[in-house]
N, C-alpha and C positions, 0 to 999 in steps of 0.2 A: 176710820172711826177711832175716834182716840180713846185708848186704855185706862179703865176706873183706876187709881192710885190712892193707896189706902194711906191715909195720914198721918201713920207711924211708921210708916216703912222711910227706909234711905230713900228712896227716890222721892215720896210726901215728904218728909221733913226738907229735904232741899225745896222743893216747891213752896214750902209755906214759910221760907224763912224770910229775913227781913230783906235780906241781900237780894233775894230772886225775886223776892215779888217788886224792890225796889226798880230791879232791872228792868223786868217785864212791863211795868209802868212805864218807866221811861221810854221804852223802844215801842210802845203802844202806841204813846203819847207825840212819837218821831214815823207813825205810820204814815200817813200824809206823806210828809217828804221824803222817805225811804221811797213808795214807791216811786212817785212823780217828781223828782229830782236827783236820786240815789239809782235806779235801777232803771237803766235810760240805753236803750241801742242807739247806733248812729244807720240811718236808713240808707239803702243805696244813693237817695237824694240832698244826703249833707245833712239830714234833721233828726235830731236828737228827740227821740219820743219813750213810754214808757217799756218795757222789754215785754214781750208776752210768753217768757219762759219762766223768767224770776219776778215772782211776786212776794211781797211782806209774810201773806198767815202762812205761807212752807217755809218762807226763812224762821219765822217764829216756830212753828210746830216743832223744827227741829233741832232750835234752843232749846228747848223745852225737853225734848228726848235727850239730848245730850248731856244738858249741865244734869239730868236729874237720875238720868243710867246711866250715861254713861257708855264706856266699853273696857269688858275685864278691866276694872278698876278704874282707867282713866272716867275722869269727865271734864266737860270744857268750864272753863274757868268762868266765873261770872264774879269774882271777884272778893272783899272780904267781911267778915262778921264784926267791924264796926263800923262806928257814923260814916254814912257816906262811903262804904265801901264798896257799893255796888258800881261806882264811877270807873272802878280798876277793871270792873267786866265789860264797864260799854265799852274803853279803852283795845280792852282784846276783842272785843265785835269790831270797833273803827278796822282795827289791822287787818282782820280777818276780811270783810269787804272791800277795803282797798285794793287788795290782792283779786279779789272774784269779780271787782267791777273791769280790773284791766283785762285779765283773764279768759273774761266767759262773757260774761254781762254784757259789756259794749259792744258781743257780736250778737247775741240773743242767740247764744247756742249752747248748746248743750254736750252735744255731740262733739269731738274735734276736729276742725275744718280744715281740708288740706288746704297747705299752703306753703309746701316748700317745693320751689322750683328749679327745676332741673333744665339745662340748658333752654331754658324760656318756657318751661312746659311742668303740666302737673302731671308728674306718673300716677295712677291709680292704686298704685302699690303704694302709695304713700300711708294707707291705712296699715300696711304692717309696720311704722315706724317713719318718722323725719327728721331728718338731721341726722342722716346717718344711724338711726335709733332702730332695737329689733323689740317692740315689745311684749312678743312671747316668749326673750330668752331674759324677761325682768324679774329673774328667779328670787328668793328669798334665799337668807344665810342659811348655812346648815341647820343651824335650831331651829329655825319657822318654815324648814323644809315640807313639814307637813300638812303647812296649810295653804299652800297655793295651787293652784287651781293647772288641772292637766291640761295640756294643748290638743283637742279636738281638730283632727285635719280634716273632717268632713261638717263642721259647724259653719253656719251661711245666716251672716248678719246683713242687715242694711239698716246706717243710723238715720237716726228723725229727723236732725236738725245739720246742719248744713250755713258756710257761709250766702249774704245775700246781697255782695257789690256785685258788679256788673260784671257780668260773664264769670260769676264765682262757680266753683269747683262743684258742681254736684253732692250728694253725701258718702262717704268712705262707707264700701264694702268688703264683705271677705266670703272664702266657699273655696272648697277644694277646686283641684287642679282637673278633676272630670268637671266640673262646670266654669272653671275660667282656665285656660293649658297654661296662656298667658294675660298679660292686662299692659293697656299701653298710657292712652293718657285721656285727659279734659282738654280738649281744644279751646281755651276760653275766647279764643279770637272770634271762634265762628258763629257768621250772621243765623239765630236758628230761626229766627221770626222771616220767614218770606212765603207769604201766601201764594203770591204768584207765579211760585216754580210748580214745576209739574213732574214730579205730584210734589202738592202743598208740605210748606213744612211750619211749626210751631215749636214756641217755647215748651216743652213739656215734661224733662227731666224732673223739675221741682215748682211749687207756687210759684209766681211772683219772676221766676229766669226772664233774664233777658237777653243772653249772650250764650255759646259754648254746648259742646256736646261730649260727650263718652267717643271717643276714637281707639278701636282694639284693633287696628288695622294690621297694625305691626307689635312686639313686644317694648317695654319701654321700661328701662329700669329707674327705683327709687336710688337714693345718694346711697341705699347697704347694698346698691345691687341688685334689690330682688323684683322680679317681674310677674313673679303669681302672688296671689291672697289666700294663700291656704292656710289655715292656721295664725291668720294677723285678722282677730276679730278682739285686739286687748288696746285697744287708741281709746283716749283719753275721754272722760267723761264727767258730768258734774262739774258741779262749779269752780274748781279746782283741778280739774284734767286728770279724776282716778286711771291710772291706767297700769297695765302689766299683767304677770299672771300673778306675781305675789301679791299686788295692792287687793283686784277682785280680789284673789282666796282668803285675806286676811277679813274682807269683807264676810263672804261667806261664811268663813270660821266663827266670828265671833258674835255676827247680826242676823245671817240667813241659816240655808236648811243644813248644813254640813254644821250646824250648833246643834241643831233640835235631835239630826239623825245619832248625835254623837248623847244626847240625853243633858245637853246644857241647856241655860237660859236663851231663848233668841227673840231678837225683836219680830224677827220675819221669817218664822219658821216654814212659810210656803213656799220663797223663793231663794233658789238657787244661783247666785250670781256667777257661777262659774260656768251652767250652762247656758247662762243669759244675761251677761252682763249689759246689755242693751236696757235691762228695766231700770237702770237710774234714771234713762230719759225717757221711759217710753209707758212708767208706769201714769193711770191716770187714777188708781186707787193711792198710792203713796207718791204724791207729785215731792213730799218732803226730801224725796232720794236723793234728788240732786244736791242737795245741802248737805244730806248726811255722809254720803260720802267726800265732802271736801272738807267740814269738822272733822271725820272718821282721820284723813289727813293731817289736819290741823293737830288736833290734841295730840297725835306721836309726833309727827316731826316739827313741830312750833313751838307749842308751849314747854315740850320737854327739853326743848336745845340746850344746851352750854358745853358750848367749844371753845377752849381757849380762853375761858373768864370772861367770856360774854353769855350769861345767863336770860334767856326771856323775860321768867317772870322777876326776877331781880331790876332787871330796866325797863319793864312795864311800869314798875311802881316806882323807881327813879322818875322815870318820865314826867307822871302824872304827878310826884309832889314837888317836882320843880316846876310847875305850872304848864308840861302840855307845851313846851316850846323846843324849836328845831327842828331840825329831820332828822338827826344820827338813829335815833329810834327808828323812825320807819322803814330808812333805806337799810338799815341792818334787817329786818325785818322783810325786806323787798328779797336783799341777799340770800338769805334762807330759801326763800317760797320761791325764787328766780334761777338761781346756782349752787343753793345748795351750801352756801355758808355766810355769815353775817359781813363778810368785809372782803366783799368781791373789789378787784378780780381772783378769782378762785382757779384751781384746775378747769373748769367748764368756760369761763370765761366772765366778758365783762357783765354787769347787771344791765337787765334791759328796760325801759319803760324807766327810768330812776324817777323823774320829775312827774308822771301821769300816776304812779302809784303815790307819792306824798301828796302831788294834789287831792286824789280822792280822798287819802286820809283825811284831810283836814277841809273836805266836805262831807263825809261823815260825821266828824266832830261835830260841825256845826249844826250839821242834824239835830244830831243828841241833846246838843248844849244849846241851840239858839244863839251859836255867834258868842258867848258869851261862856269862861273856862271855868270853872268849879276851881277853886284853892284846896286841896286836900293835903292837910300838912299832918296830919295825927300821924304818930309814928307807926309804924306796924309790923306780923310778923307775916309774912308770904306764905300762904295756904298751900300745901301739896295738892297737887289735882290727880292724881296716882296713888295706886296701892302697891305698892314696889311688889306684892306677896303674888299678882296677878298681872303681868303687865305683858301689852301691847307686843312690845321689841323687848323682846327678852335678853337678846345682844347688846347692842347699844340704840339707846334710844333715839339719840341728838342722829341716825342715820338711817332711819325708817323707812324714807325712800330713795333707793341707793340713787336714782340721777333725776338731777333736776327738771322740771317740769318749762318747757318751751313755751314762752308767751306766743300766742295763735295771731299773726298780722295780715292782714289784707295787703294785697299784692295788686296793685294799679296796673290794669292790662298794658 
């Protein structure tokens, strides 16, 4: 149920100014094609159909929460207070779904699908991290020490969503070492559909399987080594792959009940994402979660970046008054959201997806725009979306989440 907002308050006056209510039209006006052409899985059958995780009114709703609260002072940009300045926030919406359609979108999940294989095989342990990744030890700097989230070794998650190619990996769980000693792997090879064995067997892991089963026969380690799930209930979530114990606790801290218990403002004073970080995907009272935490991402580590004299919002608005042409914009952009800095190759490595994230960009755009690019040439000055006196990363902002976030790929049995 959405929150009365009183008309003079910061959060109404951003609601009701020219800029947001511009936006909000226009991305109302781009409903249609956002969902039915923008927010599209690819089916185990090669057919590109609408997602039935990400739909438009939770991506709006939490436009909405965002640009208008905010978090400790940040809010997401929506762009500026003259003619035609709300063009510079569709601009950080395009960037922003470019990234969530490669991401999360084109698999209709939500949850993070294993998918790093280990000499031909899925370890099950894959949910306490892939690629080598541990992320209960995705601690926060000493100053934000306090707000992440403790490691529960008797916490026992199972996510909702789940990849859906053929013979894909079941969903990533976790639970101490009294209910799993060890974990081995997802046999994706294996026929599960054969009726006429005796006794019968069926696809039954998840809807829709059609290949592969849970095999704990033997232990089977992830690339960090580890072969139990104790304590690895922090894999990636939302549209943007929240994950760690610093990402949830920052959550917690600033949106859920570790605000309200501490006597701050919270959006969600009822929930605890630190003992349940599972309700980004699993909520069906706030389906908006999955957005918010991948804005909650976004506005720290995106729109605050400048590393090195490459500024965000400084070549957002470059961008868009040179008419909205090239990539160097997006794929810097890709860099960030991909490895962690705008002009990979980085320490982490090369950028992945480079050509499928500027595609989407610039079918977003045409969402918005109809094919057709808006000239915005008034000069201007770049709006702060921050109140430096409360902020997010009190360290350094441009590195809010210390490692980059792995594109989720489907693995061809």
């Amino acid at each position: 149920t959405r929150q009365p907002v009183s008309p003079s308050s910061e959060a109404g006056l951003v609601l009701n100014s020219d800029t947001f209510v511009n936006l909000a039209q226009a991305l109302d006006d781009s409903k249609g094609d956002i969902d039915s052409k923008l927010f599209l899985y690819l089916t185990p059958d090669y057919q590109w159909i609408p997602s039935s995780v990400y739909r438009y009114d939770d991506f709006f709703e939490s436009v909405r929460i965002m640009a208008s609260e905010g978090v400790a002072g940040k809010r997401l940009y929506i762009g500026e207070d003259v003619e035609d300045g709300h063009i510079f926030g569709l601009v950080n919406m395009a960037a922003f779904l470019a990234q969530s359609m490669k991401e999360t979108i084109q698999y209709d999940a939500c949850d993070e699908n294993s998918w790093d294989l280990i000499g031909g095989k899925y370890p099950l342990s894959n949910a306490c991290g892939q690629l080598g990744q541990s992320y209960q030890d995705y601690h926060c700097s000493d100053e934000e020490k306090h707000m992440e989230c403790p490691v529960d070794p008797n916490m026992s998650i199972t996510a909702v969503t789940h990849a859906k190619w053929y013979g894909a990996p079941g969903p990533l769980f976790c639970g101490p070492k009294t209910e799993y000693s060890f974990t081995g792997i997802w046999d994706h090879l294996y026929e599960c559909n054969r009726p006429w064995a005796n006794p019968p067997e069926t696809c039954s892991v998840y809807e829709g399987q059609k290949a592969g089963k849970y095999d704990n026969s033997a232990p089977y380690a992830n690339n960090a080594g580890r072969t139990d799930v104790e304590g690895c209930c922090w894999w990636g979530r939302g549209v943007i792959q929240t994950s760690g114990v610093c990402n949830f606790g920052k959550l917690n801290y600033y949106l859920g009940a570790r605000a309200a218990a501490d006597g701050r403002d919270s959006r969600y004073p009822t929930i605890d994402f630190c003992k349940d970080p599972e309700v980004i995907c699993s909520s069906a009272e706030y389906k908006e979660l999955k957005w918010i935490a991948g804005m909650f991402y976004w506005m720290e580590s995106v729109q605050t970046y400048n590393v090195d004299g490459w500024d965000y919002l400084t070549e957002l608005r470059s961008f868009v008054e040179g008419g909205m042409t090239g990539t160097s914009f997006i794929d810097a952009v890709s860099g960030i959201v991909n490895r962690g800095c705008h002009n990979p190759p980085c320490g982490t490595g090369e950028l992945d997806g480079r050509m499928e994230r500027s595609d989407n960009f610039n079918k977003v755009l045409d969402a918005f725009f109809g094919g057709v690019i808006p000239q915005v040439t008034a000069p201007i000055t770049v709006t702060e979306t921050s109140d430096t006196s409360d902020s997010l990363t009190e360290s350094n902002p441009s590195s809010a989440v210390s490692t980059p976030i792995p594109t989720r790929q489907p693995v061809s049995p």
